[in-house]
C-alpha positions as CSV (number, residue, x, y, z in Angstrom):
1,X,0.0,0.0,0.0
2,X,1.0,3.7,-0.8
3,X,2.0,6.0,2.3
4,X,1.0,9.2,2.2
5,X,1.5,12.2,4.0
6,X,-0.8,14.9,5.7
7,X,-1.0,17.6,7.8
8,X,-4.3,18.8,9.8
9,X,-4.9,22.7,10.3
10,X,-6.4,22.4,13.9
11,X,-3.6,20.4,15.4
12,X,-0.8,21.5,13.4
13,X,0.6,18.5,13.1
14,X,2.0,16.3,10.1
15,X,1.5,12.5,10.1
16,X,2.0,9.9,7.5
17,X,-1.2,7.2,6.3
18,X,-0.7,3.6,4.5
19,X,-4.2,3.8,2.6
20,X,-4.9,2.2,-1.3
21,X,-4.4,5.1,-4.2
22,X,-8.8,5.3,-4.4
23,X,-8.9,6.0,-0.5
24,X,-8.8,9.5,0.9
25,X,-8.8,10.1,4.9
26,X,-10.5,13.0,6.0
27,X,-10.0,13.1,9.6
28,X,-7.1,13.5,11.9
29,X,-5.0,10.5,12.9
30,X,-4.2,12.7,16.0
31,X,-6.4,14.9,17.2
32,X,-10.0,13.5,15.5
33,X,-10.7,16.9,13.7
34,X,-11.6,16.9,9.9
35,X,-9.2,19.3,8.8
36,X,-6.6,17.8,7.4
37,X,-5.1,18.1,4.3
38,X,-2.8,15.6,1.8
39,X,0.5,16.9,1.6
40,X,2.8,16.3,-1.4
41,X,5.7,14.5,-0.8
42,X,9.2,13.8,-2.6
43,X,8.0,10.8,-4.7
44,X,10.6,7.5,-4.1
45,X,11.9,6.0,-7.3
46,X,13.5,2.6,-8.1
47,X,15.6,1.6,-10.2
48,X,16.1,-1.4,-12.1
49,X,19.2,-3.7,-11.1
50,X,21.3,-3.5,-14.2
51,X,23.5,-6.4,-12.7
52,X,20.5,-9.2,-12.8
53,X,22.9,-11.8,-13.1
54,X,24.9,-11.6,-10.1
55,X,23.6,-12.4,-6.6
56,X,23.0,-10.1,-3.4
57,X,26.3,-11.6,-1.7
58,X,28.3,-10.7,-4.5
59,X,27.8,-7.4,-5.1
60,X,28.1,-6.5,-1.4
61,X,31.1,-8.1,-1.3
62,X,32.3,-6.0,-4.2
63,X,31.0,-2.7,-2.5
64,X,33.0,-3.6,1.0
65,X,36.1,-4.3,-1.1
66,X,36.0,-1.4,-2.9
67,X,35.4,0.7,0.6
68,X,38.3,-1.4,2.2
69,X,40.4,0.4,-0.5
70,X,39.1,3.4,-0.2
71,X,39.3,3.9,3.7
72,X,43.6,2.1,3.0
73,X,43.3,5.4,0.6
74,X,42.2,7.9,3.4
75,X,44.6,6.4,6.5
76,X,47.7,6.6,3.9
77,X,47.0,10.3,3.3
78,X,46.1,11.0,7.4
79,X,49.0,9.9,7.9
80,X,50.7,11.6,5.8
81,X,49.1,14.8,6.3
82,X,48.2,15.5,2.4
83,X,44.4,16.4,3.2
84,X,42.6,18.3,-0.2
């Protein structure tokens, strides 16, 4: 179900609501008044995996590699004292 976000006039207050897209709530989830209003939110998007053929495991593994070197990267140059 889609969550959706609104904020009531009386109360002041924002809250978020799991409801189906037909569905509309028109009273507060905290205070019980009717004033409330749907608010419009940052929608969420998400993207294909392009890498369908590897597994889950792998490509975290390939993620914490590639962090290992870059954290080797950033104690070299700490202690070295070249900071950009």
């Amino acid at each position: 179900m889609p969550r959706y976000r609104y904020g009531c006039d009386s109360c002041e207050e924002e809250f978020t609501a799991f409801h189906s897209i037909s569905d509309t709530l028109s009273v507060c989830q905290l205070c019980g008044e009717e004033n409330i209003k749907k608010m419009i939110g940052k929608p969420v998007i998400i993207k294909k995996n392009q890498e369908v053929s590897r597994t889950t495991g792998e490509l975290t593994k390939d993620y914490i590699e590639a962090n290992r070197e870059l954290l080797k990267e950033m104690k070299e140059e700490a202690k070295n004292g070249h900071y950009d």
